[in-house]
Each structure stands twice: as C-alpha cells, then as structure tokens.
ChimeraX commands (.cxc) that place a marker at each C-alpha (Angstrom):
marker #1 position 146.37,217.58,179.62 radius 0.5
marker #1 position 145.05,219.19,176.75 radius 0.5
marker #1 position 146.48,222.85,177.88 radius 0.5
marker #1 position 149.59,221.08,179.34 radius 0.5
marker #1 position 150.27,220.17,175.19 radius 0.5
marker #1 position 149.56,223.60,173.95 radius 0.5
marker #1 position 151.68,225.21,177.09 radius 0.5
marker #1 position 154.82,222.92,175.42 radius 0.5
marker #1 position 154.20,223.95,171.94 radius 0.5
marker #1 position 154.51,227.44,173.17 radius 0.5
marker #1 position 157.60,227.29,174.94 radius 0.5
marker #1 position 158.91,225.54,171.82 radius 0.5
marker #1 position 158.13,228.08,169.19 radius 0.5
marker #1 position 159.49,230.87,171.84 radius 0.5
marker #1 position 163.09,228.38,171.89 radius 0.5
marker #1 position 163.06,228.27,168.37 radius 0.5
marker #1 position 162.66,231.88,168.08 radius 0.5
marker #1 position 164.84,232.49,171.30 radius 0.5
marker #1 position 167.68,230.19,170.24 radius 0.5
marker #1 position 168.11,232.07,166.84 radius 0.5
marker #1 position 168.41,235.04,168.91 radius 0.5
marker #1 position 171.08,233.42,171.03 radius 0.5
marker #1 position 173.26,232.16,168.36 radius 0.5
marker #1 position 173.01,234.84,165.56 radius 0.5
marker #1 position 171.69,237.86,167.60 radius 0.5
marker #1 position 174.42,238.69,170.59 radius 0.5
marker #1 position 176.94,238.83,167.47 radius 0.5
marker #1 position 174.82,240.80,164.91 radius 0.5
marker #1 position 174.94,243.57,167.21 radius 0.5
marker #1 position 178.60,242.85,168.62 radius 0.5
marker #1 position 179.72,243.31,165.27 radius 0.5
marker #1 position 177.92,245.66,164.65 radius 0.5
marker #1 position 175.98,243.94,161.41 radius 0.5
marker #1 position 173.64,246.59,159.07 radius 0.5
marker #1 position 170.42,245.47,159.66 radius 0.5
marker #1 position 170.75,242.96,162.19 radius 0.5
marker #1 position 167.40,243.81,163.71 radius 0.5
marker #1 position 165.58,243.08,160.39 radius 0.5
marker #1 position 167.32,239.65,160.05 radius 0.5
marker #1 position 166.16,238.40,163.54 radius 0.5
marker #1 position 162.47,240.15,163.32 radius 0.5
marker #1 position 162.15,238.41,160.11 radius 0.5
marker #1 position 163.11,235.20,161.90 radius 0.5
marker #1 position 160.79,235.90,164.66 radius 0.5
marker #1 position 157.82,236.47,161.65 radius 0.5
marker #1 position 158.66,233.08,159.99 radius 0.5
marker #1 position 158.34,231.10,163.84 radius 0.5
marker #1 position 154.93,233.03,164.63 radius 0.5
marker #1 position 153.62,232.15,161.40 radius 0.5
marker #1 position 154.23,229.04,161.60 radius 0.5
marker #1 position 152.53,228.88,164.57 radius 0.5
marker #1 position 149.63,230.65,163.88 radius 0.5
marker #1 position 149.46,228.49,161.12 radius 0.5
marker #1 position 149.20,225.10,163.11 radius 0.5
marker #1 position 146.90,226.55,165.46 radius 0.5
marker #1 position 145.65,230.29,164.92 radius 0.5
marker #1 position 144.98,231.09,169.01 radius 0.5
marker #1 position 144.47,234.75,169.71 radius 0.5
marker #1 position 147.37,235.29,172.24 radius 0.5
marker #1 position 149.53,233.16,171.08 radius 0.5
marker #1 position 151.87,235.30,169.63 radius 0.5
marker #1 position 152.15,237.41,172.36 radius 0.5
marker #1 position 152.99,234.07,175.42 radius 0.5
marker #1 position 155.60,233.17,172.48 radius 0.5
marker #1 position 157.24,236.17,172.71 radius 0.5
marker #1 position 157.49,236.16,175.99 radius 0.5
marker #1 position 158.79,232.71,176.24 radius 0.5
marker #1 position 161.55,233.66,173.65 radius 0.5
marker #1 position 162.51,237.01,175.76 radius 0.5
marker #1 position 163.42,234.86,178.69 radius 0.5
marker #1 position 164.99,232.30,176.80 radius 0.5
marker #1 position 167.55,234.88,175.66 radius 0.5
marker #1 position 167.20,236.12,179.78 radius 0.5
marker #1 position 168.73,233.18,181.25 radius 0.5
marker #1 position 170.78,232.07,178.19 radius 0.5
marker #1 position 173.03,235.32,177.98 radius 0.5
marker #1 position 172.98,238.83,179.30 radius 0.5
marker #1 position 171.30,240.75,176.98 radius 0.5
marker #1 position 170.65,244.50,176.88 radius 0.5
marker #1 position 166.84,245.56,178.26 radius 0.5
marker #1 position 166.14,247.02,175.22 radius 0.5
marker #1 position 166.54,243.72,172.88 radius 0.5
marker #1 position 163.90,241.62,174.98 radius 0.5
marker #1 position 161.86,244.59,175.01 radius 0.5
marker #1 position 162.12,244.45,170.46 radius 0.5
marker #1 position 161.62,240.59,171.16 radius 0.5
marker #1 position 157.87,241.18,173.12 radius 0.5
marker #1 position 157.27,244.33,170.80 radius 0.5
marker #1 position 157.01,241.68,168.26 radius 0.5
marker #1 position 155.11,239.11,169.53 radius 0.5
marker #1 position 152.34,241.94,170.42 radius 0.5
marker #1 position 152.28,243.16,166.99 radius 0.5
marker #1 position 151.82,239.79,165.11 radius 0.5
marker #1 position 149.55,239.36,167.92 radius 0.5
marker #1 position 147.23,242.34,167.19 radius 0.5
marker #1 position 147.24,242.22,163.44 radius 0.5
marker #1 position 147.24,238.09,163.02 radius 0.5
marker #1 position 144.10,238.27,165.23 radius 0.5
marker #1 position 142.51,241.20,163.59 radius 0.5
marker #1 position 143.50,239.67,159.82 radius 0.5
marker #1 position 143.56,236.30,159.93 radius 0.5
marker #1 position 140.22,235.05,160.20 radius 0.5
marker #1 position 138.61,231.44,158.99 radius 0.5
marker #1 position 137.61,231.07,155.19 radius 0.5
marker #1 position 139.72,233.70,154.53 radius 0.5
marker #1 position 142.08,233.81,151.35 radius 0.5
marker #1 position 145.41,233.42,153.07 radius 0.5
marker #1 position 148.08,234.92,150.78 radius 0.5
marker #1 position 146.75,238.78,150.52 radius 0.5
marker #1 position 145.31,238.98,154.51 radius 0.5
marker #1 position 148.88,237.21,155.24 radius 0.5
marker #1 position 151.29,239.59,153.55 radius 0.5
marker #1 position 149.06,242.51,154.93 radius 0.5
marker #1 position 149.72,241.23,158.53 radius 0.5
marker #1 position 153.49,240.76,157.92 radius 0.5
marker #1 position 153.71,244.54,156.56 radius 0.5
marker #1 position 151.68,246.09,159.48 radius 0.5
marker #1 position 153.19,243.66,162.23 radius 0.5
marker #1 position 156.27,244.93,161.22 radius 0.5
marker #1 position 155.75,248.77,161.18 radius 0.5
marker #1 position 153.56,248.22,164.21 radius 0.5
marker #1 position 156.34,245.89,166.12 radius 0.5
marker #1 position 159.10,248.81,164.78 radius 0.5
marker #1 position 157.01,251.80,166.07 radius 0.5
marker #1 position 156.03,250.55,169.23 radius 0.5
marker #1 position 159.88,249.66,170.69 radius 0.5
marker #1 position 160.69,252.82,169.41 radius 0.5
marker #1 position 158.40,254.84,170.77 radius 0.5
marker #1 position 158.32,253.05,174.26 radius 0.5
marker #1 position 162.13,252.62,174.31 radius 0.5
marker #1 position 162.61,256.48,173.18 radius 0.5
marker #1 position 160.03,258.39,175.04 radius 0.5
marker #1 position 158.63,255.94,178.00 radius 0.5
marker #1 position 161.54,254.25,179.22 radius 0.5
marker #1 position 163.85,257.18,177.67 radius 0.5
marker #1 position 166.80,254.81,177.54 radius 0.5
marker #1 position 169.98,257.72,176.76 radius 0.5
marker #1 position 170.84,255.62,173.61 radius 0.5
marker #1 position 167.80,256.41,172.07 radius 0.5
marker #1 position 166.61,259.43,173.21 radius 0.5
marker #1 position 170.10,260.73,172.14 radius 0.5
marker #1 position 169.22,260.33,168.73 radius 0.5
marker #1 position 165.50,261.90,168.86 radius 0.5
marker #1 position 163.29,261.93,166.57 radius 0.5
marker #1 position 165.66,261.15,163.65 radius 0.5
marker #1 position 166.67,257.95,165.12 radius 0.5
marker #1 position 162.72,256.93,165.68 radius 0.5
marker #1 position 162.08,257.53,162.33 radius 0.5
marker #1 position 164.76,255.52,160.62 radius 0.5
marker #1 position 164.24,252.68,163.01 radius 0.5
marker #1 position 160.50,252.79,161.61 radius 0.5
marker #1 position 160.43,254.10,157.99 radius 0.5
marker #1 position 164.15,252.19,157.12 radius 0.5
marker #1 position 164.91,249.21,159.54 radius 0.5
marker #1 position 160.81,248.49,159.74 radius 0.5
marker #1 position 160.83,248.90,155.89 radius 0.5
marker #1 position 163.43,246.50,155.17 radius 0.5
marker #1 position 161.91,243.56,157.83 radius 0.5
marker #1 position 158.20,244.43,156.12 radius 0.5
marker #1 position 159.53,243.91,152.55 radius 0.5
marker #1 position 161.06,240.16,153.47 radius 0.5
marker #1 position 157.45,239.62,156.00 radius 0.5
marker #1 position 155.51,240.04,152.48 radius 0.5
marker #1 position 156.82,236.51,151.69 radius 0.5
marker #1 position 157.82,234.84,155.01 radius 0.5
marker #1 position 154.96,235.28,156.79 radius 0.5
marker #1 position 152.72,233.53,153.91 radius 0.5
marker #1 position 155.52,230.84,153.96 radius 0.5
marker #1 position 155.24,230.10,157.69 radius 0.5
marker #1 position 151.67,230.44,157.65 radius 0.5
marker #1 position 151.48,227.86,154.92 radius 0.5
marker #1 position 153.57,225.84,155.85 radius 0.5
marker #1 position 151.67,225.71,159.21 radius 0.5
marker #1 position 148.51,224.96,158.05 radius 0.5
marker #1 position 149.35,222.21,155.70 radius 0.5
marker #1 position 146.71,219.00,156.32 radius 0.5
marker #1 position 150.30,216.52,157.50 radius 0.5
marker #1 position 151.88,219.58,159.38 radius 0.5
marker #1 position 148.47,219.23,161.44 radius 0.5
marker #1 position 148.24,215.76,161.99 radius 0.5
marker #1 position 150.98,215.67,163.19 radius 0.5
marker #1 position 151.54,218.26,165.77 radius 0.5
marker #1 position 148.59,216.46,167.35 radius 0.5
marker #1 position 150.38,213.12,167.36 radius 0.5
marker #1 position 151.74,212.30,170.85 radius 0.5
marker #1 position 154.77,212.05,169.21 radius 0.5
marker #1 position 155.06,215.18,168.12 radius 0.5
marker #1 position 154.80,216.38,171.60 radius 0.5
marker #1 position 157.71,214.16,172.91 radius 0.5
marker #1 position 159.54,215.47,170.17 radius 0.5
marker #1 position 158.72,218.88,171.14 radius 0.5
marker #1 position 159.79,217.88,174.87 radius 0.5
marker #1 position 163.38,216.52,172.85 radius 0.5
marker #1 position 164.03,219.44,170.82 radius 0.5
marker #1 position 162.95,221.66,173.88 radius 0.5
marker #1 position 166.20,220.13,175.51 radius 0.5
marker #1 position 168.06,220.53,173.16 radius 0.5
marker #1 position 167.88,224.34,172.48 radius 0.5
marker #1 position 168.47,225.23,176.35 radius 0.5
marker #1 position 171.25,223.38,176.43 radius 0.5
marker #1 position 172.47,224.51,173.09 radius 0.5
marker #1 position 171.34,227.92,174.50 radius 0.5
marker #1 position 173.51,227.39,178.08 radius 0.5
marker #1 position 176.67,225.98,176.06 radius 0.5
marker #1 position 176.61,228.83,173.63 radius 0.5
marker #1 position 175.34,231.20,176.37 radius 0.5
marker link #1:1,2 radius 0.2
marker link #1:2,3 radius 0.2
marker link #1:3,4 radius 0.2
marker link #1:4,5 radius 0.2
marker link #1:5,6 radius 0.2
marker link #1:6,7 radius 0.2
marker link #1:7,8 radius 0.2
marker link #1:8,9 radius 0.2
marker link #1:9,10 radius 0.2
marker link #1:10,11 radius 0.2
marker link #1:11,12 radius 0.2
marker link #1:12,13 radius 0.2
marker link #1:13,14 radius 0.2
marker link #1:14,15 radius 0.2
marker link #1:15,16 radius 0.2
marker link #1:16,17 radius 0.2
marker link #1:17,18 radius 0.2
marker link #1:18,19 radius 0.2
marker link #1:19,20 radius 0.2
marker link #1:20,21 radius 0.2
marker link #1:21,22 radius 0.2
marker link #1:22,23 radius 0.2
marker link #1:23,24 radius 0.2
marker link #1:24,25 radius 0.2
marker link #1:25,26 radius 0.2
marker link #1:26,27 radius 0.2
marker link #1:27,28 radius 0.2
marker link #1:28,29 radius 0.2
marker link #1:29,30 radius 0.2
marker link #1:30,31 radius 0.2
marker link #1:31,32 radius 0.2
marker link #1:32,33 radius 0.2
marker link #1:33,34 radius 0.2
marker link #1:34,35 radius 0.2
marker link #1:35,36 radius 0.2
marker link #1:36,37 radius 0.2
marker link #1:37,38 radius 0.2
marker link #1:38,39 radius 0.2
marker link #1:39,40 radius 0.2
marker link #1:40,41 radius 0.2
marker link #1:41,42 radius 0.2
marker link #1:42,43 radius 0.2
marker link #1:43,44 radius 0.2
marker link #1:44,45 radius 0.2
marker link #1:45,46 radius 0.2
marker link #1:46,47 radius 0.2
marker link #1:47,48 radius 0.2
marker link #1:48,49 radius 0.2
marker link #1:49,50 radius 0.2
marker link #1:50,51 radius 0.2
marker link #1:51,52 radius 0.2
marker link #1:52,53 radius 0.2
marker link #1:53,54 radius 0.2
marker link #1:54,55 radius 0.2
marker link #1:55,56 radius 0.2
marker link #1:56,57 radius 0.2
marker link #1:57,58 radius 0.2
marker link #1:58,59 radius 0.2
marker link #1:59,60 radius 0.2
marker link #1:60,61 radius 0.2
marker link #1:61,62 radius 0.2
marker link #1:62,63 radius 0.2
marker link #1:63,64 radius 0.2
marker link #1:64,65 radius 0.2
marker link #1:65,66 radius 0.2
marker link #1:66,67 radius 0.2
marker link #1:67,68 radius 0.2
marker link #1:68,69 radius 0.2
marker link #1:69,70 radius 0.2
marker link #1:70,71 radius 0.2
marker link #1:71,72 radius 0.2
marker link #1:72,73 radius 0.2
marker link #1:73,74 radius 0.2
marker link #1:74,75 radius 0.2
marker link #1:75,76 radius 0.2
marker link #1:76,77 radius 0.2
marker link #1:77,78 radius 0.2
marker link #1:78,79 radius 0.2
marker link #1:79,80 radius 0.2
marker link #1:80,81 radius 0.2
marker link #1:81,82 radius 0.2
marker link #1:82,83 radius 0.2
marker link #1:83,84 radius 0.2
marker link #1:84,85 radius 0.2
marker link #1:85,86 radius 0.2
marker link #1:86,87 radius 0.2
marker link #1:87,88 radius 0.2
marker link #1:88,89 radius 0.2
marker link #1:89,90 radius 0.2
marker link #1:90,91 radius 0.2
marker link #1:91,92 radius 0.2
marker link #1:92,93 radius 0.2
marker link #1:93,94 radius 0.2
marker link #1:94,95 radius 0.2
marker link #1:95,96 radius 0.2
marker link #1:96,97 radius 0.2
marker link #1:97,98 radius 0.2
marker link #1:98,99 radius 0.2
marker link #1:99,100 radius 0.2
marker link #1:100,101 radius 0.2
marker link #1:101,102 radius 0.2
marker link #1:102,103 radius 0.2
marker link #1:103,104 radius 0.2
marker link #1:104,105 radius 0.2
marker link #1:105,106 radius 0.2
marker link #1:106,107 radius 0.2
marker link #1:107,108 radius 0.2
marker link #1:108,109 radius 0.2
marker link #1:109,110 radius 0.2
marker link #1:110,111 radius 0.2
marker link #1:111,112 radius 0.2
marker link #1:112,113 radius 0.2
marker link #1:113,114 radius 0.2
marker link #1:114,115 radius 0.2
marker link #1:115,116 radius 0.2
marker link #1:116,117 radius 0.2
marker link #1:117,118 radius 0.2
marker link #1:118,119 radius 0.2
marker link #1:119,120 radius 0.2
marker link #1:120,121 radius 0.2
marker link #1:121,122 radius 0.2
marker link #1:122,123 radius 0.2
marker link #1:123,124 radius 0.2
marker link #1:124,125 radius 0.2
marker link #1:125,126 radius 0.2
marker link #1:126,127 radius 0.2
marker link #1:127,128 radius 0.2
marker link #1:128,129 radius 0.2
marker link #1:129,130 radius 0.2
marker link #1:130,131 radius 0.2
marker link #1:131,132 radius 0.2
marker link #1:132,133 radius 0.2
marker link #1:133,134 radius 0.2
marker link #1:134,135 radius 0.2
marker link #1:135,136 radius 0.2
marker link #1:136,137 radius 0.2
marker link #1:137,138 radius 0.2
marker link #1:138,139 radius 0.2
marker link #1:139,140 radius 0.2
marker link #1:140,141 radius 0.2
marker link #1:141,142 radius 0.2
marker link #1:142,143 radius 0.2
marker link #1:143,144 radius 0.2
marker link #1:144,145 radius 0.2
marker link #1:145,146 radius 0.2
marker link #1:146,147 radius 0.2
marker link #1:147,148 radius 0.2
marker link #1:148,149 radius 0.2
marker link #1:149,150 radius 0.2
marker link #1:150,151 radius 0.2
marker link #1:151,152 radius 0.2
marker link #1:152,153 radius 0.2
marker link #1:153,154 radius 0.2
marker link #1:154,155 radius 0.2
marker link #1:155,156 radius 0.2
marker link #1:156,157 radius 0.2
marker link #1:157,158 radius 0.2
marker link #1:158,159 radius 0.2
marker link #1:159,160 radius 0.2
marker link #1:160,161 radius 0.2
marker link #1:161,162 radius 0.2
marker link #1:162,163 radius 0.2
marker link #1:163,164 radius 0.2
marker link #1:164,165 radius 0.2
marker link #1:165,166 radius 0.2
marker link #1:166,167 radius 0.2
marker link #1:167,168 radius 0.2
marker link #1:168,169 radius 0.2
marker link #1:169,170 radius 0.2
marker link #1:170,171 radius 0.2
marker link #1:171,172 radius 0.2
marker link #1:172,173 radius 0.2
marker link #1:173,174 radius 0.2
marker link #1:174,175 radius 0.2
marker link #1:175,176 radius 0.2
marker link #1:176,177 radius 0.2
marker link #1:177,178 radius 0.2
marker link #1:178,179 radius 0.2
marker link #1:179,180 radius 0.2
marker link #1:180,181 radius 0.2
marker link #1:181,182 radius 0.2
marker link #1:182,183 radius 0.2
marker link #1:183,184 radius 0.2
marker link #1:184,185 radius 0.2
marker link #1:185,186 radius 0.2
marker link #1:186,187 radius 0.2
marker link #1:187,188 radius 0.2
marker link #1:188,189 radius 0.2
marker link #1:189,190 radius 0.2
marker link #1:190,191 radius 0.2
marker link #1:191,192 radius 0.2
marker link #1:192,193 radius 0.2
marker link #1:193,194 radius 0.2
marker link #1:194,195 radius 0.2
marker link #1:195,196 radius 0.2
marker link #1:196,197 radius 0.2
marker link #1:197,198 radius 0.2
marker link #1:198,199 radius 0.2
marker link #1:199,200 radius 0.2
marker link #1:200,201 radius 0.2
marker link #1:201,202 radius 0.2
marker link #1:202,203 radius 0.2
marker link #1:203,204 radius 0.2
marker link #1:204,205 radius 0.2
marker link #1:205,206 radius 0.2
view
C-alpha cells in the first residue's frame, strides 16, 4: 500500500508538471514566445523540487518526468522532440539532486548548485541527443551554432531563475506541516482529486 501512495504522488507531480506544459507550452511555441523553453524548464525545476523536498528518493525525478511526458502524449500531439526536453529534465535534476542533495546538508548553497548544473546538464543533453543521435533536420540544420545557444543562452537564462526556484520548491517541500501532511490519508485522496482534475482539464484543453 505503501508503494501504491508513493506511485500516486508521482503521477501527481508529473500532472502538475505535465498540465503546465499543456496549457502554457503548445502556445509558447505556437506563437512563437522568446524563451518559452526556459519558462516551462523553470516550471518543471519548481515541481521536482518540491518533490524532492517532501521526499528526496533517488529516481524520483526521473519516473516524474516520465509521467509528465505522457501526460502531454495523450493530452495533445506534441512534437518528439518536446517530450524528449521534458525526460532530459527529469534525468538531470535526477543526477545532480542525488549527487548534491544529501542529509544534514545546508540546503540553500547545495540547492542553487543543483538548479544551475540541472539546467546546463538538462540543456546539453536534448541538444546533443536531439542534434547528433536522433539528428532531427531542425536541429542538425542549425549545427553547432544552434547547440550552443540552446546551452550557453536558453540553459543560461532557465539556470539564472533555478538559483532561486529550486531552493523555493525544495523548501517549501521540506517544511515540518508540508510533511505531515502529504502522509495524511487525506492528502492522498486529495492527490487522487486533483489527479482528476488535471486529465480532464488536460483532455478539455487537449
């Protein structure tokens, strides 16, 4: 029952990150909005923290990830290479919240360390796997230039606002009431409501 609970909370922190992505993401890059990857990545930051706050599970970041790329899946039809950025994510916050984030650790300088690197890590790794493993003809059109200022300007922009929402979601997270009551039963229905909630919100928007 116990793994059941945790299983929930995961899908719920990937629909929380997933529904943003639903809502604001399909017309950030309709519209063509500057930036629009650094405004969702920095979204996706503030949800893992949060969770990784509550409960710091090696992992964790990466099965929320996942659960937010298919949200976006069946809620709309979005290009290969956005649910690819989504898991590129969710690995690097994995890696570097696992790596930095230990117990009895000061939180605010590890914490703005891991927003910085999980950004130019999440940021290098879609572009170099999008660019020169998958070689998807947008990208590789624009060569090494384009990889570049997708790291060094895009990844600089999202790792500038992680340097303060990461330490907000991860204290927020960890807070003593925060923790009581995620392990309330209540909390867990609620998670179950709001779950509902976003995938229909997701399917009506969708």
């Amino acid at each position: 029952m116990k793994d059941f609970k945790q299983w929930i909370w995961f899908l719920f922190f990937g629909s929380l990150w997933g529904i943003f992505e639903v809502i604001f993401g399909e017309p950030f890059f309709r519209d063509k909005v500057p930036h629009a990857s650094v405004f969702l990545s920095t979204w996706a930051f503030f949800v893992l923290a949060l969770a990784r706050g509550i409960r710091n599970i090696p992992g964790s970041s990466s099965i929320i990830g996942i659960f937010a790329a298919l949200f976006k899946l069946v809620n709309v039809s979005p290009f290969f290479c956005h649910l690819l950025g989504i898991i590129t994510l969710g690995l690097a916050f994995d890696f570097f919240s696992t790596l930095l984030l230990k117990p009895r650790r000061s939180l605010f300088p590890w914490a703005t360390l891991t927003g910085i690197l999980s950004s130019y890590g999440g940021y290098s790794l879609f572009a170099l796997i999008i660019t020169y493993l998958i070689r998807y003809e947008y990208w590789t059109s624009g060569g090494i230039e384009k990889v570049l200022q997708h790291i060094f300007v895009e990844g600089s922009f999202a790792s500038f606002i992680s340097l303060f929402i990461v330490p907000l979601g991860l204290w927020l997270g960890s807070r003593e009431k925060v923790l009581e009551e995620y392990r309330s039963k209540w909390a867990s229905v609620g998670a179950v409501m709001a779950l509902v909630l976003f995938w229909t919100l997701g399917r009506v928007i969708g």
